[in-house]
PANURO-948515 format. One line per 5 residues: number of its first residue (from 1); for each residue x, y, z of N, C-alpha, C. Coordinates in pm, whole numbers. Atoms other than C-alpha are relative to their C-alpha. Layout:
! residues N
NUM	X:Y:Z:X:Y:Z:X:Y:Z; ... .
END
This chain:
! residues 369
1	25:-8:-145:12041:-11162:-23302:-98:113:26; 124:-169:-27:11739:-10921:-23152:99:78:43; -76:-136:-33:11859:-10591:-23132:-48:-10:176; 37:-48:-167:11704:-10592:-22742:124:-98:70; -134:90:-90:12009:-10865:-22651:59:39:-12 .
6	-154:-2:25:12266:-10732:-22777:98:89:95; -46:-40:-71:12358:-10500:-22544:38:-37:157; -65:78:-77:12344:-10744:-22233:87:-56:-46; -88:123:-7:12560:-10982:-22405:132:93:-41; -131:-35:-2:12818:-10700:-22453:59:8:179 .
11	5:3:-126:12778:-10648:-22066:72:-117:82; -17:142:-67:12826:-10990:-21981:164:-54:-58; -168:18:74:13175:-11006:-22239:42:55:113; -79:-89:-119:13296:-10740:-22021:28:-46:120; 21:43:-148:13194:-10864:-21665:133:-138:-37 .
16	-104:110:-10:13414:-11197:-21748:136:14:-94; -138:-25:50:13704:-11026:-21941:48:59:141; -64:-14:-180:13725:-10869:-21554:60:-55:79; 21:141:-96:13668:-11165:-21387:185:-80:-25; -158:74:33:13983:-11331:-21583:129:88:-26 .
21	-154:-100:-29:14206:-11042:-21556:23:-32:139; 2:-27:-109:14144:-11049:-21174:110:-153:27; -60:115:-14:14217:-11425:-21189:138:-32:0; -186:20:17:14567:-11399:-21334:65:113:40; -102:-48:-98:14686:-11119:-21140:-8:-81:100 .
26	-5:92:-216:14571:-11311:-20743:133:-136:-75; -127:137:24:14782:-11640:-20945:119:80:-30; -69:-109:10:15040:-11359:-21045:45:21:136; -39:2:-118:15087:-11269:-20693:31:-71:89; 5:120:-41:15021:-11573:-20546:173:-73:16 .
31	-157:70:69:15386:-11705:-20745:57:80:44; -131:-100:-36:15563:-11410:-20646:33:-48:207; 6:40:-126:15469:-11456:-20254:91:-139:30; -86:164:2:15591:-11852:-20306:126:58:7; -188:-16:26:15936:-11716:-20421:38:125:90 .
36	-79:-148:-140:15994:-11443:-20120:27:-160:46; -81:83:-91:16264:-11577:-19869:-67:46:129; 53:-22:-124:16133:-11689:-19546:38:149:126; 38:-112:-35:16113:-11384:-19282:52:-60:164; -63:67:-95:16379:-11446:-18997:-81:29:163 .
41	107:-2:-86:16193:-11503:-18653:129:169:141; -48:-64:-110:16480:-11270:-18454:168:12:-35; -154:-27:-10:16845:-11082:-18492:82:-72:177; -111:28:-141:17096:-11277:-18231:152:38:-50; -153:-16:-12:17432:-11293:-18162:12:-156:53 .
46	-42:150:1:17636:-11646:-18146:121:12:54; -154:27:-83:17958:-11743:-17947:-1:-205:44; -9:120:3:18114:-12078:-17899:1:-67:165; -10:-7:-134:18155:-12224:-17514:165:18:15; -130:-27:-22:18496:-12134:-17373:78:-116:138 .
51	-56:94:-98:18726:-12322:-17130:64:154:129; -53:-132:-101:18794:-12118:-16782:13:-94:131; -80:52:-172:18959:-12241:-16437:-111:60:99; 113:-2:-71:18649:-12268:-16209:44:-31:128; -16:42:-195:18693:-12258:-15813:-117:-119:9 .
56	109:125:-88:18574:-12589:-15634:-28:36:98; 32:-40:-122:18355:-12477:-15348:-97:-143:35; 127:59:-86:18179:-12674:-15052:-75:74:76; 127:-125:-76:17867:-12497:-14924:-7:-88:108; 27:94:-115:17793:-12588:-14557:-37:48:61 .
61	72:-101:-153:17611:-12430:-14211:28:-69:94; -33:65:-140:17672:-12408:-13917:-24:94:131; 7:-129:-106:17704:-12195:-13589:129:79:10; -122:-85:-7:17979:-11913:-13496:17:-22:175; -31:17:-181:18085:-12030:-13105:176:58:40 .
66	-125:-58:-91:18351:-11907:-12846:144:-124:-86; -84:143:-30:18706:-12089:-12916:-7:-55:35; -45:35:-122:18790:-12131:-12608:-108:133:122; 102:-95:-126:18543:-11979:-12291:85:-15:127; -43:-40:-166:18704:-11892:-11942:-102:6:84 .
71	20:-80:-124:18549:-11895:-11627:1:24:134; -73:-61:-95:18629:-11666:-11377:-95:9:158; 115:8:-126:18478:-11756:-11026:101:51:138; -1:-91:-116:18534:-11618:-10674:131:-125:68; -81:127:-41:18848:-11809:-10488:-19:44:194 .
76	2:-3:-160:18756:-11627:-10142:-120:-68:45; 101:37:-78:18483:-11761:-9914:-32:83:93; 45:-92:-86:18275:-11538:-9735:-10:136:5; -49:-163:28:18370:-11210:-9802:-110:87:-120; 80:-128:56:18156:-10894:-9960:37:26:-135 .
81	-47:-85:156:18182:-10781:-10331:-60:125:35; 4:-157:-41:18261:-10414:-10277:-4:50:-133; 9:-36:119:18326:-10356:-10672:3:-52:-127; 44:88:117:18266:-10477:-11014:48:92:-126; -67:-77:76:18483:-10309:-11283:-4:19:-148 .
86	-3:21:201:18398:-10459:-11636:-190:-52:-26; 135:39:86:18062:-10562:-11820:16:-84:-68; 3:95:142:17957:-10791:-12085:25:139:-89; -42:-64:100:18145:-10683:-12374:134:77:8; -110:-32:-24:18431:-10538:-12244:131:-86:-14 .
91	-117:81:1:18768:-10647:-12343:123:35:74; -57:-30:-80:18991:-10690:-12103:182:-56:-30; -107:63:-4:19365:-10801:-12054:12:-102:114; -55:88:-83:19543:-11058:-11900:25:17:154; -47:-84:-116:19592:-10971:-11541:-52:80:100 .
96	73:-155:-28:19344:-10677:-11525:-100:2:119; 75:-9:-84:19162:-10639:-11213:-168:8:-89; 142:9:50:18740:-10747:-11258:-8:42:116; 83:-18:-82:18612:-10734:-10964:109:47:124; -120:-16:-78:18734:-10652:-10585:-79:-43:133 .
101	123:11:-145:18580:-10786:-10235:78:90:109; -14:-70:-70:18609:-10661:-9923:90:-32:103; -113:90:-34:18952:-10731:-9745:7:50:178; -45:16:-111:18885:-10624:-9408:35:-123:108; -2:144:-126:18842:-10974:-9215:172:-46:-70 .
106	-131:37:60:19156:-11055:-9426:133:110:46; -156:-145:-61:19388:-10738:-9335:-26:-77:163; 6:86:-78:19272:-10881:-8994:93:-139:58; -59:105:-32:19389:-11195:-9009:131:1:-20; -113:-69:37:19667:-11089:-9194:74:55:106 .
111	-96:-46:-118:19807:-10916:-8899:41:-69:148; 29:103:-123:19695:-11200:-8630:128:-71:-98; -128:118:32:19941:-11404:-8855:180:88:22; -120:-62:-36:20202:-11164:-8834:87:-14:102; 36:-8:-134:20186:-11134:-8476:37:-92:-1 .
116	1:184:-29:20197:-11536:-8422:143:-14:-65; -106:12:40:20507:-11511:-8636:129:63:25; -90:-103:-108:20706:-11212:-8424:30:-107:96; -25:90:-136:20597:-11434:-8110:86:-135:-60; -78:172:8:20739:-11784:-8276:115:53:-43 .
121	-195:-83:59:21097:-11565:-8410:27:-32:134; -118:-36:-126:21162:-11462:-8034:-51:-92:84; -27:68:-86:21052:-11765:-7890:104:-116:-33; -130:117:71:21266:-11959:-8144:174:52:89; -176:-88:-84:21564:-11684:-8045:42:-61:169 .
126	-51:11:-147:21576:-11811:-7672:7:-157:21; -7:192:26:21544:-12219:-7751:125:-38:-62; -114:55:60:21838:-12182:-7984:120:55:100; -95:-4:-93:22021:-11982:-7737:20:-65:108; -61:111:-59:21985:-12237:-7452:45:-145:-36 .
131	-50:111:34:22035:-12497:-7670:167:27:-36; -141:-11:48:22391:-12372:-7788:58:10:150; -65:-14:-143:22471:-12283:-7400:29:-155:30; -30:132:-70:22389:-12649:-7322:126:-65:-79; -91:89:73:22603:-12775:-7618:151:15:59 .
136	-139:9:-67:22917:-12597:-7481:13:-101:89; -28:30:-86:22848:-12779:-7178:7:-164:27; -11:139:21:22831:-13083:-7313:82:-72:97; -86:79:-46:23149:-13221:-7194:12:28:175; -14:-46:-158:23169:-13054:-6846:-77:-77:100 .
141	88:104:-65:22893:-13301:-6698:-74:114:62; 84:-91:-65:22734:-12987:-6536:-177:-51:-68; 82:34:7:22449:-13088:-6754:-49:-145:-68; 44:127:45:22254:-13460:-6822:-6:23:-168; 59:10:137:22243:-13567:-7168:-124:21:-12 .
146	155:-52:1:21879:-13563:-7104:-27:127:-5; 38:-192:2:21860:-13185:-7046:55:41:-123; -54:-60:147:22090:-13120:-7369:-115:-62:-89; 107:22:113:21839:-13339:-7539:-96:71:8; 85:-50:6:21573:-13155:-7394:-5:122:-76 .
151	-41:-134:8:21729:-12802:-7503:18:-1:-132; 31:-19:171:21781:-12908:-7889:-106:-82:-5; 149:42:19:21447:-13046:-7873:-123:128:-57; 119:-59:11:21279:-12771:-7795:88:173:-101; -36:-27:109:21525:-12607:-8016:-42:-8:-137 .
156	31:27:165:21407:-12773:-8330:-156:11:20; 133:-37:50:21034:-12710:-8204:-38:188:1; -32:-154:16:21077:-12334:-8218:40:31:-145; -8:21:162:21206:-12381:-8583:-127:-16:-44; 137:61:76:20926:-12570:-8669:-93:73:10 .
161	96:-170:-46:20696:-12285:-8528:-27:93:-94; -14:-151:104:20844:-12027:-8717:-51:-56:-164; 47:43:171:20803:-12259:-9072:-142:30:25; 65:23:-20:20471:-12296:-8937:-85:150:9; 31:-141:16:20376:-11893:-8865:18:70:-105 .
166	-56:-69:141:20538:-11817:-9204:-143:-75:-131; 79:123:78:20303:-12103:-9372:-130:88:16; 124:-67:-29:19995:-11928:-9206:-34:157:-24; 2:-151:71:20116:-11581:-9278:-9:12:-156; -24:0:150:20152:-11695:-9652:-146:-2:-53 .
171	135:62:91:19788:-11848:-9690:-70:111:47; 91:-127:-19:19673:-11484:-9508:30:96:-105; -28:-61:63:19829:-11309:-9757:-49:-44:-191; 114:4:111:19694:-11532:-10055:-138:17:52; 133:-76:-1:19362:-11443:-9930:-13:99:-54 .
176	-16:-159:42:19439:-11114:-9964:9:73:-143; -9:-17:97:19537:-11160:-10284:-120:-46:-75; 114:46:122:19220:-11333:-10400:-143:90:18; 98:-97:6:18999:-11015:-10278:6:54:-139; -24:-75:143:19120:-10885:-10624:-30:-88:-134 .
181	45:48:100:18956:-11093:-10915:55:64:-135; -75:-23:111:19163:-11114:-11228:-1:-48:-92; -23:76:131:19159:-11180:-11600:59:-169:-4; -109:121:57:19307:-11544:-11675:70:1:-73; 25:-52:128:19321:-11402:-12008:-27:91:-38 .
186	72:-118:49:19287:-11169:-12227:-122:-43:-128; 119:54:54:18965:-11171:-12421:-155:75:49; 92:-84:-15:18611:-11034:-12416:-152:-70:87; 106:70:-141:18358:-11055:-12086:-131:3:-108; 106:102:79:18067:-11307:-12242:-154:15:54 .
191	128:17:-119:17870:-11303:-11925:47:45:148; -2:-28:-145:17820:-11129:-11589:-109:-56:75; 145:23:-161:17662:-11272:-11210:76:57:108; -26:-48:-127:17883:-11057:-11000:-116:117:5; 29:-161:-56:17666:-10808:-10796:56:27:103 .
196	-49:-95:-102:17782:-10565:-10592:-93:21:158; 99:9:-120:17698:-10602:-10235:6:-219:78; 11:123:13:17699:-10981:-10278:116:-82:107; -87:96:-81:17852:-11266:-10011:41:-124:-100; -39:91:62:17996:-11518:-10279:98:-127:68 .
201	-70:74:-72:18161:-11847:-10160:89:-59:-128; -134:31:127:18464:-12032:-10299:-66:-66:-118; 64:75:99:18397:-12120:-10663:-147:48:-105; 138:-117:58:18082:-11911:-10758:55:54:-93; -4:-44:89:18118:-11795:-11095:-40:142:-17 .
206	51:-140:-31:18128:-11399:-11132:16:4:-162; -17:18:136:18213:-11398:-11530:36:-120:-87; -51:115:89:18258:-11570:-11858:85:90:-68; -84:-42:107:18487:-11454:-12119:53:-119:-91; -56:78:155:18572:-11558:-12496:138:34:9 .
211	-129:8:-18:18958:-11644:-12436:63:70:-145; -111:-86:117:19171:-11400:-12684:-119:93:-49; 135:-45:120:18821:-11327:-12839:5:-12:-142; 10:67:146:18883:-11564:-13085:-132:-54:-27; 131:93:47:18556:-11721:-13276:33:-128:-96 .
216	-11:85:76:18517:-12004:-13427:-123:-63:-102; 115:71:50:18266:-12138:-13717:0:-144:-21; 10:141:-34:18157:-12489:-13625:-83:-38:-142; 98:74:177:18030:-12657:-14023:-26:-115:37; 25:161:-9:17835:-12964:-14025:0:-21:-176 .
221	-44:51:88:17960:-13127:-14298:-80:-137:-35; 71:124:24:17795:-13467:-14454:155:-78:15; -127:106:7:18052:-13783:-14397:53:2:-137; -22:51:101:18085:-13794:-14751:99:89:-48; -91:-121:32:18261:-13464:-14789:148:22:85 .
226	-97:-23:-116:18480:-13510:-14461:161:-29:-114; -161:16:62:18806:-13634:-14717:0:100:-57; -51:-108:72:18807:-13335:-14930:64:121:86; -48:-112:-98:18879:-13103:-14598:110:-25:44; -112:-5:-158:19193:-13052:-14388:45:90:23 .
231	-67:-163:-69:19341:-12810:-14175:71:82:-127; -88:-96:165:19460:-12515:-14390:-64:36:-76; 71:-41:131:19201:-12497:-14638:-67:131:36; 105:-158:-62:19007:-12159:-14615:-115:-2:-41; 143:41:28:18695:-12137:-14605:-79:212:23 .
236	-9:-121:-57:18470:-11782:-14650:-182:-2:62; 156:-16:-132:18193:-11724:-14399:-70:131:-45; 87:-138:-30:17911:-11509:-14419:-101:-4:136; 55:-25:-111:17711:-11364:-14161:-151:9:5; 147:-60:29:17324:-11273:-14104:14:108:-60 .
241	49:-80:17:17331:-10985:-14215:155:53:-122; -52:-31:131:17536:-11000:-14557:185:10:33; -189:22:-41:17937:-11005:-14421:67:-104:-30; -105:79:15:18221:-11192:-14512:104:0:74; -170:54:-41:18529:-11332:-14356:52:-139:-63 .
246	-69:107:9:18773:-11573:-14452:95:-11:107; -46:88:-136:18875:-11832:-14219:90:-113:-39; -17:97:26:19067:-12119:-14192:4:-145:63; 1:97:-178:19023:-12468:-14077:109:-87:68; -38:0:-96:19157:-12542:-13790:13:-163:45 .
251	-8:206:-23:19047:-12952:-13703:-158:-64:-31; 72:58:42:18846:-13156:-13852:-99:-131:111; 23:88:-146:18621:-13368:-13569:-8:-158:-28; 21:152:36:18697:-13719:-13527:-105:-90:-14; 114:80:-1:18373:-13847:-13502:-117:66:-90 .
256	99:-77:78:18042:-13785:-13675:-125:-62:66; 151:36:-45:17678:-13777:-13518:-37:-84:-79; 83:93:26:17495:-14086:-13543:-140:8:-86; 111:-37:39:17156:-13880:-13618:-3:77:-81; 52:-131:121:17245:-13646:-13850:135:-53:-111 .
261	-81:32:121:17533:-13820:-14050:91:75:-3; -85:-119:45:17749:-13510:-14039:86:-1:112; -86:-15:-19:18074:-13389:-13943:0:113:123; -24:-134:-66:18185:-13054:-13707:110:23:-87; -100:-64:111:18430:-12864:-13954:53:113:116 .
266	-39:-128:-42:18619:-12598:-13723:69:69:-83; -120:-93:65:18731:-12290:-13848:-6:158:34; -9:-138:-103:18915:-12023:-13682:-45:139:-113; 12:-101:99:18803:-11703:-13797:92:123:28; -113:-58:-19:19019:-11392:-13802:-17:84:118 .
271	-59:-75:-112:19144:-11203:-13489:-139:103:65; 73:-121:-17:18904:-10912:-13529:-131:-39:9; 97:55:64:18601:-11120:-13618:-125:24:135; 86:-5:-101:18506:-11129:-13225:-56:94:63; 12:-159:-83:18568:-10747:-13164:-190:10:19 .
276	141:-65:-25:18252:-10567:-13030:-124:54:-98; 84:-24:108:18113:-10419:-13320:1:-98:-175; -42:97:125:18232:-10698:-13535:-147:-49:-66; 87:59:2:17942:-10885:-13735:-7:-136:42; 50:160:-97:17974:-11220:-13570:18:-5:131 .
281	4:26:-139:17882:-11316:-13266:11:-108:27; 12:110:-44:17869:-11608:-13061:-125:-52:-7; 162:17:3:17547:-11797:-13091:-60:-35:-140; 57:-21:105:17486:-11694:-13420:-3:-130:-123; 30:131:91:17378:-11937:-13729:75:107:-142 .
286	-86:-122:130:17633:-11808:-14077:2:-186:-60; 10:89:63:17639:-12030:-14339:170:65:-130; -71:-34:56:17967:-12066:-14603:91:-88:-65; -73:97:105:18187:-12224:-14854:137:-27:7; -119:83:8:18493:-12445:-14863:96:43:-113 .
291	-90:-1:141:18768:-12351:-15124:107:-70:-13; -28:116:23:18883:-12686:-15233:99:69:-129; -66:-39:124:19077:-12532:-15554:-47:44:-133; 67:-18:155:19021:-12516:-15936:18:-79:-60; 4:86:139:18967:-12710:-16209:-75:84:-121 .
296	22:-35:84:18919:-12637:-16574:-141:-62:-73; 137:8:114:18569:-12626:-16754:-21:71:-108; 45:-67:119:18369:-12574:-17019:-90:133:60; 132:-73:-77:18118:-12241:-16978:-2:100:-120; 74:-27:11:17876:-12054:-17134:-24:121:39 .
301	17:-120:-46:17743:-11693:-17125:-106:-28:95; 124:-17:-69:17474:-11662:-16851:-112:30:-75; 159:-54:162:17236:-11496:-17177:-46:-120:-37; 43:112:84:17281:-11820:-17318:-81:-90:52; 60:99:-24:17124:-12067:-17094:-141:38:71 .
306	153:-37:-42:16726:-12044:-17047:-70:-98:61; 85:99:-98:16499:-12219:-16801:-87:-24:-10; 211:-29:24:16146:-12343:-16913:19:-146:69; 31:184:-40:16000:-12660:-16714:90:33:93; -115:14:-57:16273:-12625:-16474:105:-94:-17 .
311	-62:49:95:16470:-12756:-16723:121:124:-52; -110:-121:64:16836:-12567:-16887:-14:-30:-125; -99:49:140:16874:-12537:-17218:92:117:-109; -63:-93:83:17089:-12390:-17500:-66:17:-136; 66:40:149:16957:-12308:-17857:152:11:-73 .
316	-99:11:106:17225:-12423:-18107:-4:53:-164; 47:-65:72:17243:-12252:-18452:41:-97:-140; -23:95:85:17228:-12509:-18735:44:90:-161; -24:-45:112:17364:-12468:-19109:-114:70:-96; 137:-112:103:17002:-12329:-19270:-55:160:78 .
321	37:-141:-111:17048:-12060:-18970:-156:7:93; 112:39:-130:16760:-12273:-18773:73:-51:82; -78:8:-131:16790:-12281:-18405:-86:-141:16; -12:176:-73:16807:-12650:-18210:-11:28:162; -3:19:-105:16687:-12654:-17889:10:-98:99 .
326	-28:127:-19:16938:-12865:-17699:24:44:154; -42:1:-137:16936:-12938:-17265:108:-41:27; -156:-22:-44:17211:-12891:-17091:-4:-49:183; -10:-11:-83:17303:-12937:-16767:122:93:123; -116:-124:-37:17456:-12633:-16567:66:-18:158 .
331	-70:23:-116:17713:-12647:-16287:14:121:85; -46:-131:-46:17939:-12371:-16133:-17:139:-100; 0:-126:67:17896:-12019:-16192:141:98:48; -129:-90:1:18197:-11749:-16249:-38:127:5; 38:-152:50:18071:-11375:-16278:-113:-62:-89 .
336	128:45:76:17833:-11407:-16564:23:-106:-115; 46:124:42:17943:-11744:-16685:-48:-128:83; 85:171:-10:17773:-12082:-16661:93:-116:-13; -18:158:41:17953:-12445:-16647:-96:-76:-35; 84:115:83:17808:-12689:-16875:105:-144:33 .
341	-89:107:-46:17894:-12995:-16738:-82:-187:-80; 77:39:87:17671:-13175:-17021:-101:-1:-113; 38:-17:124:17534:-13199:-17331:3:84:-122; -36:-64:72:17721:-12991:-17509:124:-11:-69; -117:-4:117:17981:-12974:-17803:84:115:-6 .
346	-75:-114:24:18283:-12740:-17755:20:79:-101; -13:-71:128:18269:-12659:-18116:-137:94:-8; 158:4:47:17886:-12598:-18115:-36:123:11; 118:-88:-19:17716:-12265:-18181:-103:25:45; 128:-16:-95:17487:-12130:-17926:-13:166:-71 .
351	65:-71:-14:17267:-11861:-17912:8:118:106; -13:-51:-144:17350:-11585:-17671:-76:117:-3; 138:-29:35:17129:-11250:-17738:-62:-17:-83; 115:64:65:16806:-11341:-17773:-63:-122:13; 2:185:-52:16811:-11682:-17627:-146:-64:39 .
356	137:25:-99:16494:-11655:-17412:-138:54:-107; 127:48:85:16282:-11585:-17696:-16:-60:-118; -21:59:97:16374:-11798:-17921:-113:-198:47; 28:132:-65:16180:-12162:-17951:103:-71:-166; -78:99:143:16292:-12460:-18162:-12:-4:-112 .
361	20:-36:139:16323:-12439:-18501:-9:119:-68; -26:-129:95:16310:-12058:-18559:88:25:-48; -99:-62:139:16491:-11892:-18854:18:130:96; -22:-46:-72:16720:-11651:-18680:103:103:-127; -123:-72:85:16930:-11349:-18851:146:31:101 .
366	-124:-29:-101:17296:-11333:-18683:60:110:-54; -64:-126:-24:17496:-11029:-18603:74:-11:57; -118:-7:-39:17829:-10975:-18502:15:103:127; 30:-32:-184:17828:-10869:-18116:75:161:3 .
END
C-alpha cells in the first residue's frame, strides 16, 4: 500500500469503529426505554357509590298574600273625623279604638231622645191611672163601656210610646257608639284613607288590616303535582332577600286555571311571619319547596361527578388501573352528595379526587384517602 494512504485509511477505521459504537448504545437505550412501565397520568382517590335516605322536594312560586283582610269603614253618616289613632303597620287589638268622630250632633240628639222618653213615661203614668180609675167603675154604670174603652185605649197607646222613645233613645245611643271606630280584629293596619278633618258617610272605608296578621304563601303548582300535596305537609319558603320559614299547607284549591294549567297551593305561614320587621310581606313574590318525604338512593361524592358538554359523567377505574369515562345521570343533592339515578353500578369504582382532570383512558395511580 503507498505509504501516503495509509494514514487516512487508519482515520477512516476509527471514524466507523465510532460510528458503530454510537449505533449500539441509541439501540441499547432504545430497549431499555421499551421496557420502562408506562408513567401514570394522575394520583386519585376511589370510593364506591353509597345508599342514603334522600328528602323528596317540590319546588314551586308563588306570592305571600293577607289570610284573611278586614275592612273597617265608617258606620256614622255625616259626622267630622276629629282623630285618627293608628297607621299602616301598627298592630292593633281586637276592640281597640282607630279612629274617633265628632259626637256633638249625636250627644244632641241623644238628649232630644231622652227628653221624648221622660215626656212619653209621665204621659203613660196618667193614661194608666185613668184607665185603672175607669176599671173600678166598671160595674157602677157611672161610666159607658165606650169611655172605659176609650181609657185602656189610650192606655195601651202611652205604652206603646214609651217602647217607642226607648227604641229611639237606643238607635241615639248606637250612634254614639259608632263615633268610636274599632278593631274587628286583632291584626296589623294594611292601609289607611281616614283623614282628620274629614265628613265620611255610612260605609266609607277608613282602614284595611291583615286579620291576626297571619300570611299566607299562595304556590302555583302544575295539575300534575296537585296529588302528591295535602293539608299538613310542610313546605319551606324563602323570601327575597335570602329567609326561611316553614309553613304548612293549609287547602289545596279546587280548581285550576284554564291558562296556566296550575294549581293555588295555600300555606299558612307561621304566626310571626307577618310581624313588622318580619321578612315577608304581603305582595311579595318567595319561591319554595314541598317536603313530600324520603326515599332511599344511590349517591355519589359531589368531586366525583364532572360536567363537559353539559353532559354528567363519572370516570370508573378499570382492572389495568385505566379510567372509563361513563355518563350518568344526576338527581337530588344532600350536602355534598349527588343521586345517580342512572348509569351506574353500585359495585363500580369511581374516581373522586381528581375527577375533573382526568379524560378517558388515562393510567391513574390510586391512594388511600
Amino acid at each position: 500500500m503507498n505509504a501516503k494512504l495509509k494514514p487516512l485509511a487508519y482515520v477512516l477505521a476509527a471514524a466507523f469503529a465510532v460510528a458503530a459504537a454510537g449505533v449500539a448504545a441509541y439501540s441499547q437505550a432504545a430497549d431499555e426505554k421499551k421496557t420502562e412501565a408506562p408513567k401514570a397520568a394522575l394520583t386519585v382517590t376511589i370510593t364506591k357509590p353509597s345508599n342514603a335516605s334522600l328528602p323528596i322536594k317540590l319546588a314551586a312560586n308563588g306570592n305571600v298574600a293577607a289570610w284573611q283582610e278586614a275592612s273597617v269603614s265608617s258606620e256614622s253618616n255625616g259626622l267630622r273625623l276629629t282623630e285618627v289613632r293608628v297607621n299602616v303597620g301598627d298592630v292593633v287589638k281586637a276592640g281597640e279604638v282607630l279612629a274617633v268622630f265628632s259626637a256633638d250632633t249625636v250627644n244632641a240628639d241623644l238628649a232630644q231622645a231622652q227628653a221624648a222618653l221622660h215626656e212619653a213615661e209621665a204621659n203613660a203614668a196618667d193614661a194608666v191611672a185613668n184607665a185603672a180609675r175607669a176599671r173600678t167603675l166598671q160595674n157602677s154604670g157611672a161610666l159607658s163601656a165606650q169611655q172605659i174603652s176609650q181609657y185602656n185605649t189610650a192606655e195601651q197607646t202611652a205604652n206603646a210610646r214609651i217602647a217607642s222613645a226607648k227604641a229611639a233613645l237606643a238607635s241615639q245611643q248606637l250612634r254614639l257608639k259608632y263615633t268610636k271606630v274599632v278593631a274587628p280584629d286583632s291584626g296589623v293596619i294594611s292601609a289607611r284613607s281616614a283623614t282628620v278633618g274629614a265628613v265620611s258617610g255610612a260605609g266609607t272605608e277608613l282602614f284595611r288590616m291583615i286579620r291576626q296578621g297571619r300570611l299566607e304563601w299562595r304556590a302555583e303548582v302544575v295539575a300534575a303535582d296537585l296529588r302528591s300535596l295535602k293539608p299538613g305537609i310542610s313546605a319551606v319558603v324563602k323570601a327575597a332577600n335570602g329567609s326561611e320559614v316553614t309553613g304548612k299547607v293549609r287547602m289545596v284549591a279546587p280548581t285550576v286555571d284554564p291558562q296556566t294549567r296550575s294549581a293555588l297551593v295555600y300555606v299558612d305561614l307561621p304566626q310571626n311571619a307577618g310581624s313588622k320587621d318580619a321578612p315577608f310581606k304581603a305582595g311579595m313574590f318567595a319561591s319554595g319547596q314541598f317536603q313530600l318525604g324520603a326515599s332511599e338512593a344511590m349517591t355519589v361524592p359531589q368531586q366525583a361527578i364532572v360536567v363537559r358538554d353539559g353532559f354528567s359523567f363519572v370516570f370508573r377505574l378499570n382492572a389495568d388501573k385505566h379510567v372509563s369515562q361513563i355518563k350518568v345521570q344526576p338527581g337530588r343533592r344532600l350536602g355534598d352528595r349527588i343521586e345517580v339515578l342512572g348509569g351506574l353500578d353500585a359495585n363500580t369504582q369511581i374516581v373522586v379526587r381528581g375527577a375533573g382532570f382526568l379524560n378517558d383512558g388515562d393510567l391513574v395511580n390510586v391512594v388511600a384517602k
